[in-house]
N, CA, C and O atoms as a printed pandas DataFrame, in Angstrom:
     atom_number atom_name residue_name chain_id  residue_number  x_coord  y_coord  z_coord
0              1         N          UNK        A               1   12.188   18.206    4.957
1              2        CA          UNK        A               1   12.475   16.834    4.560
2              3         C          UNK        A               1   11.169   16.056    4.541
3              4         O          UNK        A               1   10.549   15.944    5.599
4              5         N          UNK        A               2   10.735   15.547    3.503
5              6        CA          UNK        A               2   10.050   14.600    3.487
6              7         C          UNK        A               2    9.991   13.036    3.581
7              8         O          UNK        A               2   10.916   12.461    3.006
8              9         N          UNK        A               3    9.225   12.390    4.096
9             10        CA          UNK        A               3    9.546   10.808    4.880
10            11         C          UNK        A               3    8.386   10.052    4.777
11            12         O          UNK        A               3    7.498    9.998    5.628
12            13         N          UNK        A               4    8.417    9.489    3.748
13            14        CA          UNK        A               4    7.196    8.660    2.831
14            15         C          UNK        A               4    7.548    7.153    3.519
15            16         O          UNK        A               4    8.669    6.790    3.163
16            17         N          UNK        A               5    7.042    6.423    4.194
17            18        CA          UNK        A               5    6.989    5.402    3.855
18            19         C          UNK        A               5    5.324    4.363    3.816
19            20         O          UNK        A               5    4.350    4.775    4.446
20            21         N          UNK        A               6    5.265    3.170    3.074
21            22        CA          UNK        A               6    4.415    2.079    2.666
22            23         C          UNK        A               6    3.372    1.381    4.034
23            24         O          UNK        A               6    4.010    1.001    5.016
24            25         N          UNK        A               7    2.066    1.249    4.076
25            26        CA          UNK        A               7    1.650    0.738    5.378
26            27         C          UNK        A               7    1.122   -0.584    4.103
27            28         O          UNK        A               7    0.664   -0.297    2.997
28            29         N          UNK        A               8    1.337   -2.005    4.619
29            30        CA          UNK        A               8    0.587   -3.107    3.292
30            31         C          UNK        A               8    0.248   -3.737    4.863
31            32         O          UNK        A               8    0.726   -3.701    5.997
32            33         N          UNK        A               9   -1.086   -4.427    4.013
33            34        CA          UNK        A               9   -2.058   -5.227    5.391
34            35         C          UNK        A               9   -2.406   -5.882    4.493
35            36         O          UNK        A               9   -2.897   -5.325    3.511
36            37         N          UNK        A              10   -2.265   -7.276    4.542
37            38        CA          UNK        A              10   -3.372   -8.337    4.443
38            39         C          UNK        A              10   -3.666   -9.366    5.457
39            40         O          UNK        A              10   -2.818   -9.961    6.123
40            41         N          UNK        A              11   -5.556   -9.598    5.543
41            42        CA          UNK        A              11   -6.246   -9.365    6.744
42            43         C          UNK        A              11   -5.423   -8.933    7.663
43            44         O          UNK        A              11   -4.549   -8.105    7.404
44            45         N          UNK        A              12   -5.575   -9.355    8.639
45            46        CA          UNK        A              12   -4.858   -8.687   10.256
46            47         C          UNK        A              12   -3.486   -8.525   10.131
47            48         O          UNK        A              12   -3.000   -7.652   10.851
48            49         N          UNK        A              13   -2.631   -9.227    9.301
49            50        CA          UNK        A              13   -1.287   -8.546    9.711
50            51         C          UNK        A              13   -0.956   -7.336    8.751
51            52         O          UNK        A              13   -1.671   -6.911    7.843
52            53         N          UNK        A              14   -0.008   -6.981    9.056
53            54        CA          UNK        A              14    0.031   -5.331    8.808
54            55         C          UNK        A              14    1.700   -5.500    8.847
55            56         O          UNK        A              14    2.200   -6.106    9.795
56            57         N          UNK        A              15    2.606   -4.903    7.705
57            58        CA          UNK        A              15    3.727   -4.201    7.762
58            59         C          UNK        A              15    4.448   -2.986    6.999
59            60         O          UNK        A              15    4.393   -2.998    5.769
60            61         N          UNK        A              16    5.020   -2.095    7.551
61            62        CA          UNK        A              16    5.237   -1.025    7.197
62            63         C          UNK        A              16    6.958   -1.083    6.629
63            64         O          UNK        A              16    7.929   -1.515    7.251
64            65         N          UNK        A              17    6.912   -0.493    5.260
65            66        CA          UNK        A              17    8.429   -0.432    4.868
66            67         C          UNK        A              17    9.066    0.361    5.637
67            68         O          UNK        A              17    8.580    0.967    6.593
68            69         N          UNK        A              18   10.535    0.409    5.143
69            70        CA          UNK        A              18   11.152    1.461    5.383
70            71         C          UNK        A              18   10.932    3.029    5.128
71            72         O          UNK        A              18   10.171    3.132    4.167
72            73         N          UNK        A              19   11.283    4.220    5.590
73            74        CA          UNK        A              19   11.093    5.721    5.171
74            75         C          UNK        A              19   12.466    5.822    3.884
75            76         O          UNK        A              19   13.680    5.623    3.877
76            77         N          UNK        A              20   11.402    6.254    2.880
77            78        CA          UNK        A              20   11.963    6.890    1.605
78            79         C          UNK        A              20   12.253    8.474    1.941
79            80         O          UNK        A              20   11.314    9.217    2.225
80            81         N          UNK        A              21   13.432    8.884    1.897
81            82        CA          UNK        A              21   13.282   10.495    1.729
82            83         C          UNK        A              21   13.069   10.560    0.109
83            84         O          UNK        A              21   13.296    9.901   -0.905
84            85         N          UNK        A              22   12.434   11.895    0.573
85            86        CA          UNK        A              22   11.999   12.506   -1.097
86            87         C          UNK        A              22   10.568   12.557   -1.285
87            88         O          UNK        A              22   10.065   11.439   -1.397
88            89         N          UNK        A              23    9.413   13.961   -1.383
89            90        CA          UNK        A              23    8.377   13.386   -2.188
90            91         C          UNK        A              23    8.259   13.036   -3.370
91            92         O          UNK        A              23    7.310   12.278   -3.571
92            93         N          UNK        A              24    8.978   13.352   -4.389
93            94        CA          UNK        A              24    8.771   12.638   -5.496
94            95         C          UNK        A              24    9.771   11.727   -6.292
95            96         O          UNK        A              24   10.992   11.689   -6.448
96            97         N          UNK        A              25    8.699   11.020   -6.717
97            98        CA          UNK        A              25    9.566    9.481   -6.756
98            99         C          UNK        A              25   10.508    8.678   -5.944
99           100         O          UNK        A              25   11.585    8.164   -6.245
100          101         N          UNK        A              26    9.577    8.708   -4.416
101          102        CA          UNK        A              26   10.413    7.695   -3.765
102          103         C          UNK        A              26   10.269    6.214   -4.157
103          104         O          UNK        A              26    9.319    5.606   -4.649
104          105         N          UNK        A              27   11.778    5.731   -3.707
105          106        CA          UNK        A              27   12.246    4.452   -4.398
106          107         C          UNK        A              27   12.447    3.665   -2.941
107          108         O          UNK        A              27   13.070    4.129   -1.986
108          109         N          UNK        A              28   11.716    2.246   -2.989
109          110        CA          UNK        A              28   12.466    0.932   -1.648
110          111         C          UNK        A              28   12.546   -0.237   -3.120
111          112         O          UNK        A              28   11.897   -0.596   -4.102
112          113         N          UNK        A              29   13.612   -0.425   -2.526
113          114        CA          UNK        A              29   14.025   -1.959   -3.196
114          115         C          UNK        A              29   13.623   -2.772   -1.792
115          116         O          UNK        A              29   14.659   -3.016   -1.173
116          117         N          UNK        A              30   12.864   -3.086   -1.352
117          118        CA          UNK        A              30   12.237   -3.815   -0.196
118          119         C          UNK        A              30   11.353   -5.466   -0.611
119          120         O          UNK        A              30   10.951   -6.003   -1.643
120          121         N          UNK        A              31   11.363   -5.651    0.202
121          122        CA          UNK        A              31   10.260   -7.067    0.330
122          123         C          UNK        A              31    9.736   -7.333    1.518
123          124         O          UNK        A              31   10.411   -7.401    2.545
124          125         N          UNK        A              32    8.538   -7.496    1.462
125          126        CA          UNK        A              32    7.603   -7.590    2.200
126          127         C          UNK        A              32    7.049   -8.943    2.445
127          128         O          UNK        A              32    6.053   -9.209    1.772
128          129         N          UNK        A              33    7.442   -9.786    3.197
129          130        CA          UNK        A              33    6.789  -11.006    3.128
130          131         C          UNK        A              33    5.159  -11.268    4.445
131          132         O          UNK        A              33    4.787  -10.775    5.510
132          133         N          UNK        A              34    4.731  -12.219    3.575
133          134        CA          UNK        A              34    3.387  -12.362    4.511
134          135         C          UNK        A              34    3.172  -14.146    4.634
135          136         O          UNK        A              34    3.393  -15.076    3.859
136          137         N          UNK        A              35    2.742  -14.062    5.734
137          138        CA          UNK        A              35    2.493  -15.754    5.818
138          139         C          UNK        A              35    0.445  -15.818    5.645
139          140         O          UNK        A              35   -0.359  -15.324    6.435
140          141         N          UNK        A              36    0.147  -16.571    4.386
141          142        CA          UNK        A              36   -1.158  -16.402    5.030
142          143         C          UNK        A              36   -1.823  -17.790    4.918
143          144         O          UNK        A              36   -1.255  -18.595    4.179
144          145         N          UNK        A              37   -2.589  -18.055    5.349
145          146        CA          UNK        A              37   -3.356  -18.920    5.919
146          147         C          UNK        A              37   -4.529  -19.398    5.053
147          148         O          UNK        A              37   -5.075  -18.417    4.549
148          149         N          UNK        A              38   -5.044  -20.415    4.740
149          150        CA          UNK        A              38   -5.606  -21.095    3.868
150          151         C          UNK        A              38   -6.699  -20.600    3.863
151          152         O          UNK        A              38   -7.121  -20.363    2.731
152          153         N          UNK        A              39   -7.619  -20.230    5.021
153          154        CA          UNK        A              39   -8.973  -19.520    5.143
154          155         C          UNK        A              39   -8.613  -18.282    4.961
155          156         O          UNK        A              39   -9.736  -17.812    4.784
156          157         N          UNK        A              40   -7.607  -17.015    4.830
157          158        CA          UNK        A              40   -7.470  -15.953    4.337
158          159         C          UNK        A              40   -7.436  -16.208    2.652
159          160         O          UNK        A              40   -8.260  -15.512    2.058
160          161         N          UNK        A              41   -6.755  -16.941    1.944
161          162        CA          UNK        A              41   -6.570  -17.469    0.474
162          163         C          UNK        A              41   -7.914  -17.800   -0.015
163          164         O          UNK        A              41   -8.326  -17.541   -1.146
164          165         N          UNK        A              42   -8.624  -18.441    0.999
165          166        CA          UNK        A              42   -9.952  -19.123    0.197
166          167         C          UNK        A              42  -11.024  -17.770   -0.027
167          168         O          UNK        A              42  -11.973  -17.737   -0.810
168          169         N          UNK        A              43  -10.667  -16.908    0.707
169          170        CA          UNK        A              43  -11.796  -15.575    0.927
170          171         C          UNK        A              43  -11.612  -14.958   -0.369
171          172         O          UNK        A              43  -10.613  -14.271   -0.580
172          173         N          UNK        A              44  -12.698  -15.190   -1.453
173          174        CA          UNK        A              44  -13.013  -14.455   -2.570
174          175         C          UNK        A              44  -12.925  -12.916   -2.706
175          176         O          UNK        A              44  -12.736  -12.307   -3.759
176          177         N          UNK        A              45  -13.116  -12.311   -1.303
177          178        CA          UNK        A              45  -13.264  -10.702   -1.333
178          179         C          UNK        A              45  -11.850  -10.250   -0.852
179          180         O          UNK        A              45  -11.622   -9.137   -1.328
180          181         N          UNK        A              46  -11.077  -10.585   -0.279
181          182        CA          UNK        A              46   -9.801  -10.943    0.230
182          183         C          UNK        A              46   -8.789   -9.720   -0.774
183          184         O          UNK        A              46   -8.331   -9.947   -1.894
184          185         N          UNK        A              47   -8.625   -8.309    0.098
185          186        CA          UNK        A              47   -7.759   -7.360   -0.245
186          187         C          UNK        A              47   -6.176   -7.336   -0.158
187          188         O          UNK        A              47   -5.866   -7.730    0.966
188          189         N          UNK        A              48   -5.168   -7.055   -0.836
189          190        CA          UNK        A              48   -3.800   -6.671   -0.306
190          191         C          UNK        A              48   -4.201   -5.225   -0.097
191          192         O          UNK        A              48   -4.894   -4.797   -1.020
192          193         N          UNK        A              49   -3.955   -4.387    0.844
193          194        CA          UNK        A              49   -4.277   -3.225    0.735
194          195         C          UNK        A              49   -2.545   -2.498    0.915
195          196         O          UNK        A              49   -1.655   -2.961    1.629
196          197         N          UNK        A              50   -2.456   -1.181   -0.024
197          198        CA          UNK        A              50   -1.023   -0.402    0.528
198          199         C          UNK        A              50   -1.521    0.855    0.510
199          200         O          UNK        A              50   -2.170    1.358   -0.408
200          201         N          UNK        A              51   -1.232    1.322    1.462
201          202        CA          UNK        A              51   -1.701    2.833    1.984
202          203         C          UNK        A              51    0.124    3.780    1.666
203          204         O          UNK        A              51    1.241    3.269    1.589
204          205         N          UNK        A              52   -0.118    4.631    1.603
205          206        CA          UNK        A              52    1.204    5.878    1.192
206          207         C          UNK        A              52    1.370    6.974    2.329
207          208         O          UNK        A              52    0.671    7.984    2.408
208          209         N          UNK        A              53    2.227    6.686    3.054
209          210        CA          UNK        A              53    2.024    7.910    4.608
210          211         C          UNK        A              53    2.915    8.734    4.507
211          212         O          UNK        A              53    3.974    8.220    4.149
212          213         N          UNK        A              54    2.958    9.923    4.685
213          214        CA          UNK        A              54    3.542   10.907    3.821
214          215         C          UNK        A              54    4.223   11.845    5.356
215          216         O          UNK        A              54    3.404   12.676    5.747
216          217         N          UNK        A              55    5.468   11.807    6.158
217          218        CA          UNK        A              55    5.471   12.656    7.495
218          219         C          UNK        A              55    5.391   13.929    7.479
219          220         O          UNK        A              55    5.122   14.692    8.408
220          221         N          UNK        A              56    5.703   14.217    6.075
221          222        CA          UNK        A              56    5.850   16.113    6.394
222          223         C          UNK        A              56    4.690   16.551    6.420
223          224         O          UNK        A              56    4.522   17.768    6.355
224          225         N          UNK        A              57    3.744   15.793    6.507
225          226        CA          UNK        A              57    2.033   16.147    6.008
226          227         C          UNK        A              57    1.682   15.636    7.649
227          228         O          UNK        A              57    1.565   16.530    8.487
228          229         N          UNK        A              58    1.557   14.541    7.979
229          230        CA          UNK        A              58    1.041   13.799    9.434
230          231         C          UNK        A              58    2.435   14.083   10.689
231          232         O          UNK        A              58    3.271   13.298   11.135
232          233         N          UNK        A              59    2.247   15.218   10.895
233          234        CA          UNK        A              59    3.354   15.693   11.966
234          235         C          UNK        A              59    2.622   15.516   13.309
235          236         O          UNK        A              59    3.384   15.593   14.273
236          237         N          UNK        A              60    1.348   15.301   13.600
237          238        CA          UNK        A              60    1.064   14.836   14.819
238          239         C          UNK        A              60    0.410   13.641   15.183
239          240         O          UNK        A              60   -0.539   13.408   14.434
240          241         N          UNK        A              61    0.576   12.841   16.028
241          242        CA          UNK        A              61   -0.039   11.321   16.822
242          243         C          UNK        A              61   -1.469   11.496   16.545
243          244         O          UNK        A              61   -1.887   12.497   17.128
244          245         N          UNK        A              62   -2.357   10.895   15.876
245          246        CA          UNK        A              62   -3.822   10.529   15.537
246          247         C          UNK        A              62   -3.925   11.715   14.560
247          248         O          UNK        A              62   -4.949   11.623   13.882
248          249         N          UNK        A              63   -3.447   12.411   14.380
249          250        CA          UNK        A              63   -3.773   13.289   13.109
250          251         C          UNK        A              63   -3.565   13.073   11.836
251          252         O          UNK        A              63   -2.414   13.317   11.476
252          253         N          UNK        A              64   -4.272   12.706   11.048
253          254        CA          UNK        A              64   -4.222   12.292    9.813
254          255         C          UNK        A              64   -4.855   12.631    8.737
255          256         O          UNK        A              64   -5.610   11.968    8.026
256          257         N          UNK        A              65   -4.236   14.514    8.599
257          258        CA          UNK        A              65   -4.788   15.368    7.940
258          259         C          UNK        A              65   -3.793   15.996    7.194
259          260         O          UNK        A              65   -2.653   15.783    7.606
260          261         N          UNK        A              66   -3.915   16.812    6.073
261          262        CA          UNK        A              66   -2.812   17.696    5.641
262          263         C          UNK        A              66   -3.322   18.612    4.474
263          264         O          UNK        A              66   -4.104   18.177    3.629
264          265         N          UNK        A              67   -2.872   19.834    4.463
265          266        CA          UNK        A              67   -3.681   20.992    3.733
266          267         C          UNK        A              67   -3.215   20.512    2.039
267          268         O          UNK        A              67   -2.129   19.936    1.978
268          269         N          UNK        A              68   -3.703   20.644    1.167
269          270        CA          UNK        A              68   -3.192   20.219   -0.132
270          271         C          UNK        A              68   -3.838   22.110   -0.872
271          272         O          UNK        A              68   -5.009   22.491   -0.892
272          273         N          UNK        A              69   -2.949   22.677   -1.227
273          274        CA          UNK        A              69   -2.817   24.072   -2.226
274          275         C          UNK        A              69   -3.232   23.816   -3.773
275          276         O          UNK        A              69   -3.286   24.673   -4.655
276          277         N          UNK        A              70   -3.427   22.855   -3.855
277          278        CA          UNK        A              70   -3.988   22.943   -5.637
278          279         C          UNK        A              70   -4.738   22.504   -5.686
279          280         O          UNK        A              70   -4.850   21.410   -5.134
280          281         N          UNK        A              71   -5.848   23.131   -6.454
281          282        CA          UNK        A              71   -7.477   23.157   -7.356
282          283         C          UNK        A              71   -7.331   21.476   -6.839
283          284         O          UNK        A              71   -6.344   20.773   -6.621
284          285         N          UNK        A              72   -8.771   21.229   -6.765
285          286        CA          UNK        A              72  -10.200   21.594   -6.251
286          287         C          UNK        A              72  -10.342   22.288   -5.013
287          288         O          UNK        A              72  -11.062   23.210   -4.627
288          289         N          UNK        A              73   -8.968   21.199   -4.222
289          290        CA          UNK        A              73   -9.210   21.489   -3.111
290          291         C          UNK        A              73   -8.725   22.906   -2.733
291          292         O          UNK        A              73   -9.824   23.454   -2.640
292          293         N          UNK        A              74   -8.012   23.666   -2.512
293          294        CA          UNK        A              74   -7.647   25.016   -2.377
294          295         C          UNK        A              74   -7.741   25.289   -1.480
295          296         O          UNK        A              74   -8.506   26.108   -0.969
296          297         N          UNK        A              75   -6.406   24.193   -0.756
297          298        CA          UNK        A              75   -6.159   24.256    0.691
298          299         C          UNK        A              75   -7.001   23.989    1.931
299          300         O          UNK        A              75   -6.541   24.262    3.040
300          301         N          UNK        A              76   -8.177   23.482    1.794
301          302        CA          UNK        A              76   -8.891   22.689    2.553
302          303         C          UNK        A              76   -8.400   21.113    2.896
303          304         O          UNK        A              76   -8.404   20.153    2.126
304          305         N          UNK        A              77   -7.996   21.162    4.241
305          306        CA          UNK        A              77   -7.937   19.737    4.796
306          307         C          UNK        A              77   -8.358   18.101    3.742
307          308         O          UNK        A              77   -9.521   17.792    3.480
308          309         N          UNK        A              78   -7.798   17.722    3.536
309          310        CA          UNK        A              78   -7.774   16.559    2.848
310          311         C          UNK        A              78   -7.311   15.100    4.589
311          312         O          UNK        A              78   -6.495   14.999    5.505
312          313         N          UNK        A              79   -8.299   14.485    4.124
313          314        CA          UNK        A              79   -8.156   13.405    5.566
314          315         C          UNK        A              79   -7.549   11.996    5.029
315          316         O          UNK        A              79   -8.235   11.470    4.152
316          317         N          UNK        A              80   -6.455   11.351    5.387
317          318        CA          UNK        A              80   -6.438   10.021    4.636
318          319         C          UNK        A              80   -5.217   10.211    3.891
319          320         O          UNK        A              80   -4.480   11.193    3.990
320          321         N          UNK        A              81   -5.006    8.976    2.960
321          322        CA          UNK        A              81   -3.752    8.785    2.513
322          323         C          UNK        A              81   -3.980    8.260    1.101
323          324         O          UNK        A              81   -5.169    7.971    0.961
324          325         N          UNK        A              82   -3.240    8.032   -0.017
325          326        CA          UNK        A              82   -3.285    7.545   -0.924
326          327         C          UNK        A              82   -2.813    5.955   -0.783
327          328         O          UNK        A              82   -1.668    5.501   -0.793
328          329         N          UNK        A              83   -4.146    5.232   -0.645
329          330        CA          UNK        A              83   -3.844    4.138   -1.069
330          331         C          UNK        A              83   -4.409    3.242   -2.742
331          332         O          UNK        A              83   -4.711    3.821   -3.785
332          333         N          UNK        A              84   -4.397    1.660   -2.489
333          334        CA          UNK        A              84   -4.227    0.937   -3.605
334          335         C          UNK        A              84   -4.951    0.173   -2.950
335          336         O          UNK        A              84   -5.175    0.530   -1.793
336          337         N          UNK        A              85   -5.725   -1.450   -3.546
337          338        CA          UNK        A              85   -5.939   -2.170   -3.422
338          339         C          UNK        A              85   -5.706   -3.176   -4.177
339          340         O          UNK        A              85   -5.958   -2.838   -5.334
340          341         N          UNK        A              86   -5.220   -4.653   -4.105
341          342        CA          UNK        A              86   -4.876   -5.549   -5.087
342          343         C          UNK        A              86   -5.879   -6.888   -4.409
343          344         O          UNK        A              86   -5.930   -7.166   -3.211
344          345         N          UNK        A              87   -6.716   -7.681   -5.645
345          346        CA          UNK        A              87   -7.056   -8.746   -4.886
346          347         C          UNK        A              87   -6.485   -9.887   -4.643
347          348         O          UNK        A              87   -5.932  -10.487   -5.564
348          349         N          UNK        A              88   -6.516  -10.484   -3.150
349          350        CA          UNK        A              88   -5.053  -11.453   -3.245
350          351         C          UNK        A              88   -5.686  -12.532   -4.044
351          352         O          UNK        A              88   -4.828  -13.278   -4.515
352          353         N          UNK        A              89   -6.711  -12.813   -4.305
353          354        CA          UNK        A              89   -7.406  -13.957   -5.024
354          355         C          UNK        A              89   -6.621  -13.783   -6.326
355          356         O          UNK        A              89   -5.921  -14.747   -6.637
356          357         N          UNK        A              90   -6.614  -12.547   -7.275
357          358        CA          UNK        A              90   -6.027  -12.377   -8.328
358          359         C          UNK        A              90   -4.272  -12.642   -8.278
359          360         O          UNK        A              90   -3.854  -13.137   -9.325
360          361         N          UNK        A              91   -3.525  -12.459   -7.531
361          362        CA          UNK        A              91   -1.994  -12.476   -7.210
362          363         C          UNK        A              91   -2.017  -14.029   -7.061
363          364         O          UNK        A              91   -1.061  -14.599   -7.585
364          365         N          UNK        A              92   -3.044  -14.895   -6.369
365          366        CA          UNK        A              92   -3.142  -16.414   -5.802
366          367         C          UNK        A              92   -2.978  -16.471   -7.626
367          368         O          UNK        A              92   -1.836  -16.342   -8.066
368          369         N          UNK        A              93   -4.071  -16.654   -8.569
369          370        CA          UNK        A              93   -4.375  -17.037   -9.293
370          371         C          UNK        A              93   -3.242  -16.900  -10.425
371          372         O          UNK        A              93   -3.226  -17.642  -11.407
372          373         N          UNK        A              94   -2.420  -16.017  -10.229
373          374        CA          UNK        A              94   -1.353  -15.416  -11.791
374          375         C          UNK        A              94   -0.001  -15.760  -11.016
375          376         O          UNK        A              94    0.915  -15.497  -11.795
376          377         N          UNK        A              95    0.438  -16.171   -9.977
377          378        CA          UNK        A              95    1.772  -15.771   -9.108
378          379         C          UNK        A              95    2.636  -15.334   -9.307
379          380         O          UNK        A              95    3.755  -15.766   -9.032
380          381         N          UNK        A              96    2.342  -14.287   -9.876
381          382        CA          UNK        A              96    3.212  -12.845  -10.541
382          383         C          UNK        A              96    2.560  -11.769  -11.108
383          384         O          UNK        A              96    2.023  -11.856  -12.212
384          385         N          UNK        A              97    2.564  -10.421  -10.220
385          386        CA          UNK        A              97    1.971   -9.671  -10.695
386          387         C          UNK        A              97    2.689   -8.143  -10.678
387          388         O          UNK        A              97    2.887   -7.490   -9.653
388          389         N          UNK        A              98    3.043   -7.712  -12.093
389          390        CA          UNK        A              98    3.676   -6.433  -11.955
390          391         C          UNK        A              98    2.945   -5.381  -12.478
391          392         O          UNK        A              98    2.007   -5.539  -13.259
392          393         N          UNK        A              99    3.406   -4.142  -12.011
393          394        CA          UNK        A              99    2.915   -3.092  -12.468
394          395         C          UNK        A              99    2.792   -1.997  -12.055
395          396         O          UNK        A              99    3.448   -1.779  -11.036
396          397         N          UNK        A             100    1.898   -0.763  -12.627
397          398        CA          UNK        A             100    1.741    0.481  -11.656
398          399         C          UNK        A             100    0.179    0.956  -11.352
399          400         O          UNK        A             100   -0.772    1.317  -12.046
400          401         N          UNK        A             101    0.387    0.794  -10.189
401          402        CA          UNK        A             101   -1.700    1.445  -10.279
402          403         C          UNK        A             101   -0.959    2.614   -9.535
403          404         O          UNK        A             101    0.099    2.984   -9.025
404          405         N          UNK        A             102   -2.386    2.966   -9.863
405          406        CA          UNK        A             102   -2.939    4.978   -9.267
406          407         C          UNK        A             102   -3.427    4.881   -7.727
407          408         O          UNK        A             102   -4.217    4.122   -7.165
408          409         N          UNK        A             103   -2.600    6.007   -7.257
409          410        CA          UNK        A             103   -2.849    5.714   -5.659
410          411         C          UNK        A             103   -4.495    6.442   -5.545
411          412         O          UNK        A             103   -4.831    7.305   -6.356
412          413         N          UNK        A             104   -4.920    6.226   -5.045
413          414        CA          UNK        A             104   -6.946    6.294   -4.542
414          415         C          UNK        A             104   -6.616    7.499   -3.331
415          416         O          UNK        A             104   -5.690    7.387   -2.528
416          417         N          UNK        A             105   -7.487    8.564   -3.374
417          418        CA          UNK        A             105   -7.996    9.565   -2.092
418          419         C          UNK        A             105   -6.586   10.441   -2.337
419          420         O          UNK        A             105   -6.235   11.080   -1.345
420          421         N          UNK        A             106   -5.720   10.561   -3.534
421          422        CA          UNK        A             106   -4.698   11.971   -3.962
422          423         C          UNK        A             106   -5.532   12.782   -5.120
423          424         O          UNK        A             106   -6.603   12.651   -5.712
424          425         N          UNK        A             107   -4.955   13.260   -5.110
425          426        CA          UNK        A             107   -4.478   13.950   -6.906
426          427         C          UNK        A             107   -3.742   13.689   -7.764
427          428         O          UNK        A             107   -4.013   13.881   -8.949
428          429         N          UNK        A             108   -2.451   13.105   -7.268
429          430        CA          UNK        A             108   -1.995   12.135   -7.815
430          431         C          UNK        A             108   -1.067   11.404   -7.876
431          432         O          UNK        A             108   -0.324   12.319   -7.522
432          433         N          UNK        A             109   -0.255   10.416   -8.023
433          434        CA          UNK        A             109    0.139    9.453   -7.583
434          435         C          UNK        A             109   -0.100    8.192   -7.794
435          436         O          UNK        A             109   -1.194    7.629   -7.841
436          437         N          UNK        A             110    1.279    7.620   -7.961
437          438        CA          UNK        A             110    1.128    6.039   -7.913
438          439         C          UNK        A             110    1.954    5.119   -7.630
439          440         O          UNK        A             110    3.110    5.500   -7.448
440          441         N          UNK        A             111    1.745    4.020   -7.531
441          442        CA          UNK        A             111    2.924    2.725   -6.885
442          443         C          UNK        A             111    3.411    1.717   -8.034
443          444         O          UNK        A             111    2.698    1.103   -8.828
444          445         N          UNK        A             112    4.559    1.705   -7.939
445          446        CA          UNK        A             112    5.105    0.457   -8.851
446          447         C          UNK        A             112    5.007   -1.190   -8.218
447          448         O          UNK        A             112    4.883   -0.867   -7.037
448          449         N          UNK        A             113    4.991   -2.049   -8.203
449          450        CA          UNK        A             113    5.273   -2.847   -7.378
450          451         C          UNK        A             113    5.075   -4.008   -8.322
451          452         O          UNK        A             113    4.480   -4.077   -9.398
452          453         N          UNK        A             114    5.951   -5.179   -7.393
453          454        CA          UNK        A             114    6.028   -6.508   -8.022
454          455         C          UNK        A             114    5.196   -7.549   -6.893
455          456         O          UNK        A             114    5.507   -7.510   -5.702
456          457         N          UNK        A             115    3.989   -8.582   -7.453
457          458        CA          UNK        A             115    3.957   -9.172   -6.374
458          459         C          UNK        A             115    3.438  -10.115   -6.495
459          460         O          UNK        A             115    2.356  -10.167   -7.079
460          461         N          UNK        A             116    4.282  -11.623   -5.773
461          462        CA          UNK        A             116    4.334  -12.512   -6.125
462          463         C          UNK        A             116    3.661  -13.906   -4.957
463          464         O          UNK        A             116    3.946  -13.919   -3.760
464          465         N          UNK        A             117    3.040  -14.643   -5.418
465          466        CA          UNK        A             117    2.518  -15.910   -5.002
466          467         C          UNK        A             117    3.369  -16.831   -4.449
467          468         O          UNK        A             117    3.538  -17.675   -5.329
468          469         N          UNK        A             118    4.155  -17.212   -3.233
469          470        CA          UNK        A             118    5.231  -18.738   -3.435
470          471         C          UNK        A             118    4.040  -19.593   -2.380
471          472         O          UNK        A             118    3.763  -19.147   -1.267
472          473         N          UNK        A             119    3.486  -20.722   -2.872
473          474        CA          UNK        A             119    2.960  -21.588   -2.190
474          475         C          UNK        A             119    3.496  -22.695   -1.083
475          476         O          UNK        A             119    3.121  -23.844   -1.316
476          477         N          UNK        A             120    3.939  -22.594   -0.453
477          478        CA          UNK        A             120    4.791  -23.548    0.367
478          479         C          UNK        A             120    4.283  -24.780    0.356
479          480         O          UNK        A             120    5.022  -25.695   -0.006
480          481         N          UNK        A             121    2.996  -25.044    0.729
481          482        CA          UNK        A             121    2.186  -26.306    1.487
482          483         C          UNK        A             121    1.630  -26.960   -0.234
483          484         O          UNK        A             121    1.612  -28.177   -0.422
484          485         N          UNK        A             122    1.316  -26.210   -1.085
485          486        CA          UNK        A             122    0.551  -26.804   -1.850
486          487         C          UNK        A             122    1.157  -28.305   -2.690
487          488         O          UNK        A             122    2.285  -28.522   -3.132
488          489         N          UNK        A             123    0.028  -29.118   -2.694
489          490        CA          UNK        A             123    0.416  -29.939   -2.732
490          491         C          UNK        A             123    1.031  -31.443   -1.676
491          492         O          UNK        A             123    1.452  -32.547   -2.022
492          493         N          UNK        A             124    0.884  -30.998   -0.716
493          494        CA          UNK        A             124    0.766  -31.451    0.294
494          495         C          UNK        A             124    0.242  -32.374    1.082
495          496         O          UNK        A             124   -0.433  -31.994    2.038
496          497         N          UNK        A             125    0.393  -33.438    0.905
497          498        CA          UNK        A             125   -1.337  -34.452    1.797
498          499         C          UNK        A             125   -1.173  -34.582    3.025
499          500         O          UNK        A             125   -2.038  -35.130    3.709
C-alpha cells in the first residue's frame, strides 16, 4: 500500500494534508489555509513550498531515502522528495492561481493545484 501525502510551508508554518492511497494519481479535494502576516507578504523572495512524501518509500524515522529501479539512477539511493515551489509574491499579485507544475528532485511527477489570495485586512486604516 502506498501513502502519499502533501508537506506545504510558508515561512515557518508548515501543514501536512491528508494520506492519499495510491501511487499514481493520488487525488485530496483538501484546503489548506494559512494566515500570513504582512512582513511575510512584503518579502519579495517569499516561497509557498509543497514537498510530495511518499510512505512506502520513507518506512523509517529520519530516513529519507528510497531506491528508485529506472535509468539513470539504477537503483541507487535517491535522498529527498519531489517538491514544487510557487512565489507567494506571484499568488499575492493574480489571487488566483491554477495549474500543474512538475514536481523537482523525481523523474517524474507532478501537482495540480488551485491557489488562491483572500485578503482580510486590506484596506483597512
Amino acid at each position: 500500500m502506498w501513502q502519499i501525502y502533501l508537506r506545504v510551508r510558508v515561512g515557518t508554518d508548515e501543514k501536512h494534508s491528508a494520506e492519499a492511497d495510491g501511487r499514481i494519481n493520488p487525488e485530496w479535494e483538501e484546503v489548506l489555509e494559512f494566515a500570513i502576516g504582512g512582513d511575510l507578504a512584503e518579502k519579495d523572495d517569499e516561497q509557498i513550498d509543497f514537498e510530495a512524501w511518499d510512505y512506502h518509500w520513507v518506512n523509517r524515522p529520519g530516513d529519507l531515502t528510497w531506491l528508485n529501479a529506472a535509468p539513470p539512477h539504477g537503483g541507487r539511493p535517491l535522498t529527498g522528495a519531489g517538491w514544487v515551489e510557487v512565489p507567494l509574491k506571484e499568488v499575492i499579485a493574480r489571487r488566483r492561481i491554477s495549474g500543474t507544475w512538475n514536481l523537482n528532485n523525481v523523474l517524474q511527477g507532478q501537482i495540480n493545484m488551485e491557489l488562491l489570495w483572500l485578503p482580510i485586512l486590506e484596506g483597512v486604516a
